[in-house]
C-alpha positions in Angstrom: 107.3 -101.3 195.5 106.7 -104.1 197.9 107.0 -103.9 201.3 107.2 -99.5 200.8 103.2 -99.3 201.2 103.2 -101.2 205.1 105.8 -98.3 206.1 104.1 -95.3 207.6 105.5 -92.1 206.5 104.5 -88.9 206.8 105.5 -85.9 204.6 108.0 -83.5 205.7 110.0 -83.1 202.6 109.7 -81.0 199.3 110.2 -83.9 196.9 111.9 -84.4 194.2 114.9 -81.9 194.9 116.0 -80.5 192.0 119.6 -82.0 189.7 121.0 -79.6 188.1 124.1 -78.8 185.7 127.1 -77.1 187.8 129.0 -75.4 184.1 131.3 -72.8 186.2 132.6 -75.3 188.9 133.2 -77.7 185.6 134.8 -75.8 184.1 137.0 -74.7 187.0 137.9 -78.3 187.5 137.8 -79.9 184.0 135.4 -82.4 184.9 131.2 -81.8 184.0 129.9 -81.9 187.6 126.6 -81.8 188.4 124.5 -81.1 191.7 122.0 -82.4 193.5 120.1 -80.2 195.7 119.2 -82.1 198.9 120.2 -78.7 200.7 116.5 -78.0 199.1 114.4 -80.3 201.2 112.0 -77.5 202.3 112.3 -78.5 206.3 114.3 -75.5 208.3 117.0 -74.9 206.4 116.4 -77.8 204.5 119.1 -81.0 204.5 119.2 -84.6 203.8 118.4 -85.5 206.9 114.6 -84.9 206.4 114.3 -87.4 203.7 114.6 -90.1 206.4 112.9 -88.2 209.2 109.6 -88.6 207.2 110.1 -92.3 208.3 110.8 -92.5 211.2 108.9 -89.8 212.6 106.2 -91.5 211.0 106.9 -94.7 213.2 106.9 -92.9 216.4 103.5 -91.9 215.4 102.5 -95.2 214.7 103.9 -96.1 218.2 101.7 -93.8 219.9 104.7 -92.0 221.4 104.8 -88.2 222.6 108.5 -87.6 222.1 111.3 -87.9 220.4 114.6 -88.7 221.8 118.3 -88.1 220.2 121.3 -86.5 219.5 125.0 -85.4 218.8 126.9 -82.2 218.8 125.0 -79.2 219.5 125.6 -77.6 215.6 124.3 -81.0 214.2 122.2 -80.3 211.4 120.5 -84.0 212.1 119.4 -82.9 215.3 118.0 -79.5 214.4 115.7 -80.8 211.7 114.8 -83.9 214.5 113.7 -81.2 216.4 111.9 -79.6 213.9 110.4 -82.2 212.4 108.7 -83.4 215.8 107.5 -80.5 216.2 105.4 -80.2 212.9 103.9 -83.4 214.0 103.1 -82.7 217.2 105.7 -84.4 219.4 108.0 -83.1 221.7 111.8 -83.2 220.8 114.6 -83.9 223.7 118.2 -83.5 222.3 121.2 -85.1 223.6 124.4 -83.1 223.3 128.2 -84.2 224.3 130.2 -81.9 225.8 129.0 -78.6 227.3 126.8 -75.6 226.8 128.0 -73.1 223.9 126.5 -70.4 222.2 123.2 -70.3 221.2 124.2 -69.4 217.0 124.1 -71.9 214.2 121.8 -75.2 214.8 121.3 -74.8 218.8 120.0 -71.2 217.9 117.2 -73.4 215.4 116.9 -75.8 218.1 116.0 -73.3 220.5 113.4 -71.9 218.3 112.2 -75.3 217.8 111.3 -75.4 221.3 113.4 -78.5 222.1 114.2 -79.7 225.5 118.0 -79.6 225.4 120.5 -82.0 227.8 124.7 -82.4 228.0 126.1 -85.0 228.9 129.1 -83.2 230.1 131.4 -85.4 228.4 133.4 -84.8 225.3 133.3 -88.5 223.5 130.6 -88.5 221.3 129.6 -92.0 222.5 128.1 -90.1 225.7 125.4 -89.2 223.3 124.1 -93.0 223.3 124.2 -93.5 227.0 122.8 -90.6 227.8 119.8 -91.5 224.9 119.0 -94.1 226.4 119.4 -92.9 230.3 116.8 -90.5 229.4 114.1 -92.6 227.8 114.2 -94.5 231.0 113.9 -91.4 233.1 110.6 -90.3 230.5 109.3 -93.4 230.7 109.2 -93.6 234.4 107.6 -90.3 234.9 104.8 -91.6 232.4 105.8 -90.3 229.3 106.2 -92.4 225.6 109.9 -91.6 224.1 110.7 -93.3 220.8 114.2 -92.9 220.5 116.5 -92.6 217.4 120.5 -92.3 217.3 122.9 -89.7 216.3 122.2 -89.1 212.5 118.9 -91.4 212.7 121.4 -94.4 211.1 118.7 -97.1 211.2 117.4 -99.2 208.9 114.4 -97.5 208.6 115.8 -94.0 208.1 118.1 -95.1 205.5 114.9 -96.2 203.5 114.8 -92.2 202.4 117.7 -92.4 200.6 116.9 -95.7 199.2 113.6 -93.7 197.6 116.2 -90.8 197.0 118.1 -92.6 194.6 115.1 -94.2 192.8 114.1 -90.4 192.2 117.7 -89.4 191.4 117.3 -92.4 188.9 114.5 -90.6 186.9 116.3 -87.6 187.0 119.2 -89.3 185.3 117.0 -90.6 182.4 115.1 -87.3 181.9 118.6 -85.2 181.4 120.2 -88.3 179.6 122.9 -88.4 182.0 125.4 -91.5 182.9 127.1 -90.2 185.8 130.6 -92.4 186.6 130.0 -91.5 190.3 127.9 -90.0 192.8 129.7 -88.2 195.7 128.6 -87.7 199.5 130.1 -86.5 202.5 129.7 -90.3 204.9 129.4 -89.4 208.4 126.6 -91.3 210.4 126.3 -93.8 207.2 122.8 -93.9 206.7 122.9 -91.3 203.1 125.3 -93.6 201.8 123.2 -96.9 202.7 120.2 -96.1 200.9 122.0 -94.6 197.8 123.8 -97.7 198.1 120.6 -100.3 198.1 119.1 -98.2 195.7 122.1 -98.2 192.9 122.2 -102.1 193.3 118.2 -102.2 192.5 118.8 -100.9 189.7 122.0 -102.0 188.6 123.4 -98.0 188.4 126.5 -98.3 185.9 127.8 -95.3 188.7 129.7 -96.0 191.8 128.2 -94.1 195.2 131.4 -92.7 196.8 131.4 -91.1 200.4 134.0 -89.4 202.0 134.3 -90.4 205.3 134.2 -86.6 207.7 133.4 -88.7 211.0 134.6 -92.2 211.4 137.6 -94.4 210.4 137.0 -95.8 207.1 136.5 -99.7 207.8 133.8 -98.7 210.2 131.8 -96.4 207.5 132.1 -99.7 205.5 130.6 -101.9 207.7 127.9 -99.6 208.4 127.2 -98.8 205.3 126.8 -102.3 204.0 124.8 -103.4 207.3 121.9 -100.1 207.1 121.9 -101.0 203.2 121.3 -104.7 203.6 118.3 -103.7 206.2 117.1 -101.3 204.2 116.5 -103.4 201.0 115.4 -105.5 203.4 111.9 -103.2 204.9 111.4 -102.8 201.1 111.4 -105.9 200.2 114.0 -105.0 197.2 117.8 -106.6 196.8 119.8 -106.3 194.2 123.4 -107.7 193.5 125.7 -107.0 196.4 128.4 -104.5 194.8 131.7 -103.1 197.1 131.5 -100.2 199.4 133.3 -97.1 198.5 134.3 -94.7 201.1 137.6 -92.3 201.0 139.8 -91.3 204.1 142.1 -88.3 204.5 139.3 -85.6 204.7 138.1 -85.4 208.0 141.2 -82.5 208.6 141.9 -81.6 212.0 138.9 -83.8 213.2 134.8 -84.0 213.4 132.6 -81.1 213.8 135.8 -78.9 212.7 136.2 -77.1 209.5 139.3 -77.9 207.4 141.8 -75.5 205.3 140.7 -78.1 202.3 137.2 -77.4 202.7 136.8 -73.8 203.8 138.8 -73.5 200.4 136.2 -76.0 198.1 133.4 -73.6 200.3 134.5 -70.8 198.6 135.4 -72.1 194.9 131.6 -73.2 194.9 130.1 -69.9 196.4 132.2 -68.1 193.6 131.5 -70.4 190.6 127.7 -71.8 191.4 126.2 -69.7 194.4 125.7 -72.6 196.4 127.0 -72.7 200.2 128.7 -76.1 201.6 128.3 -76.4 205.3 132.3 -76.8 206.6 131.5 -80.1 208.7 129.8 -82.4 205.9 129.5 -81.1 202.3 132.6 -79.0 202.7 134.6 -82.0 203.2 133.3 -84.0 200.7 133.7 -81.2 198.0 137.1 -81.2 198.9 137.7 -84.9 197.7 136.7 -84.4 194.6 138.2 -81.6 194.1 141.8 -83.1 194.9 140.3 -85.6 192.9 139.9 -83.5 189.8 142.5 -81.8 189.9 145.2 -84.7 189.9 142.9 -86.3 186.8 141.4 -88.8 189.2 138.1 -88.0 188.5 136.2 -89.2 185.4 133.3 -87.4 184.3 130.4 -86.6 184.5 129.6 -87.0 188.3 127.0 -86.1 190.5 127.6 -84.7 194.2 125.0 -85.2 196.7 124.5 -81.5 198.4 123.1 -82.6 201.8 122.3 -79.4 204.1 123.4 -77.8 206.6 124.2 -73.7 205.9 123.3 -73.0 209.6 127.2 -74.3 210.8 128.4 -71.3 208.5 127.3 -68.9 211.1 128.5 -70.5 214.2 132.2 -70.4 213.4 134.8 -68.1 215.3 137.1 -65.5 213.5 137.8 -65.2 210.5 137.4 -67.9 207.6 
């Protein structure tokens, strides 16, 4: 593929993650559903987010930098494999958190492990992250060291190239099973999954339709993001393809980010019972619980694929009872 060879990357992922039939949870909902298993990616827990980690870490390398800066909440499966990531390649991880110290369960226990240099911002807006990013590359920088930063969900161009390599292997997959999905579902959050699915299903001119589900930002901003990381990701490749619309849904996110919903704790358990697969409640969770509404009020045309990204370690930081 032009352009792919010039990009370093280094290998962090299991690859290809395995597609696979979902008969129980089709038949549950009428609709033949079928899973693909990015919750497989062999890094930690494994997640989606390692698929675009292999990039950019990658760069930072090629940088000659000694750490990585970058954050979000403190159960953020992102920054937990950042951390982990950097660590199999020999750089130093500094995670930015909003808000204030809580428990060390979930993700901030893995983060611990990892060995990552952990700072709050003290603030609860989620935009303190980015300030406080970049406040503290300056401060590394000054005392000698060689930060390459990366923000919350690693939404650049760059990392979105992973997904835009995922959906070329989710392509083959398709072929080899002689499957024509009519959509592939995703939980949309930092908007870099969706963007590479995206530029890779107008490559190719996929007959399917790449659907998020929005579980972090209003709806017109996934949209532009999406479009923009997609756009530059095509672009590092050196690959376009017809420019097709942007689908993302609204009316999941529940009672906000980071916090599980009555929708999705309830599509959590339907898949544990029918496939024996866990959804984590702030992404997949979510997501699942689109189609699912979907499904059930003969929405949904068949057969679809949904995109299982990561992210088990949330399950165990939740308080009380599900």
């Amino acid at each position: 593929m032009n352009g792919l060879d010039a990009l370093p990357r280094v290998p962090l992922a299991t690859l290809p993650t395995p597609l696979h039939p979902a008969p129980r949870l089709s038949a549950e909902l009428g609709v033949d559903v079928w899973f693909k298993r990015d919750d497989l990616t062999g890094l930690g827990l494994g997640g989606n987010k390692a698929r675009g980690l292999e990039f950019l870490v990658a760069d930072a390398m090629e940088r000659g930098c000694d750490c990585i800066v970058t954050g979000a909440g403190e159960q953020s499966n992102w920054a937990a494999l950042a951390a982990l990531a950097a660590r199999r390649c020999g750089l130093e991880p500094h995670l930015v958190f909003y808000g204030t110290p809580g428990r060390p369960v979930g993700n901030l226990l893995l983060d611990r492990w990892a060995g990552a240099t952990i700072h709050y911002t003290r603030d609860a807006e989620r935009s303190s992250v980015d300030r406080t990013i970049d406040e503290l590359c300056a401060r590394l920088r000054r005392a000698g060291r060689r930060p390459y930063a990366i923000p919350r969900g690693g939404a650049t161009a760059l990392g979105a190239v992973g997904y835009l390599l995922a959906g070329l292997e989710l392509d083959s997959q398709l072929h080899e099973a002689g499957l024509k999905p009519a959509t592939l579902w995703l939980a949309t959050g930092s908007c870099g999954t969706q963007a590479g699915l995206v530029a890779a299903a107008r490559w190719l001119g996929s007959a399917y339709r790449v659907v998020g589900v929005s579980v972090s930002r209003p709806v017109r901003e996934c949209l532009q993001r999406v479009a923009h990381l997609s756009d530059g990701a095509a672009d590092l490749v050196a690959m376009r393809g017809e420019a097709d619309d942007v689908h993302v849904l609204d009316g999941y996110i529940g009672p906000g980010y980071g916090k599980p919903s009555d929708a999705g704790d309830e599509a959590t358990a339907l898949v544990a019972r029918t496939e024996g697969i866990l959804l984590d409640p702030v992404f997949g969770a979510k997501a699942m619980a689109a189609l699912i509404a979907h499904a059930r009020s003969d929405r949904l045309e068949g057969p679809v694929v949904f995109l299982v990204t990561g992210g088990s370690a949330t399950l165990f930081a939740r308080k009380g009872p599900v």
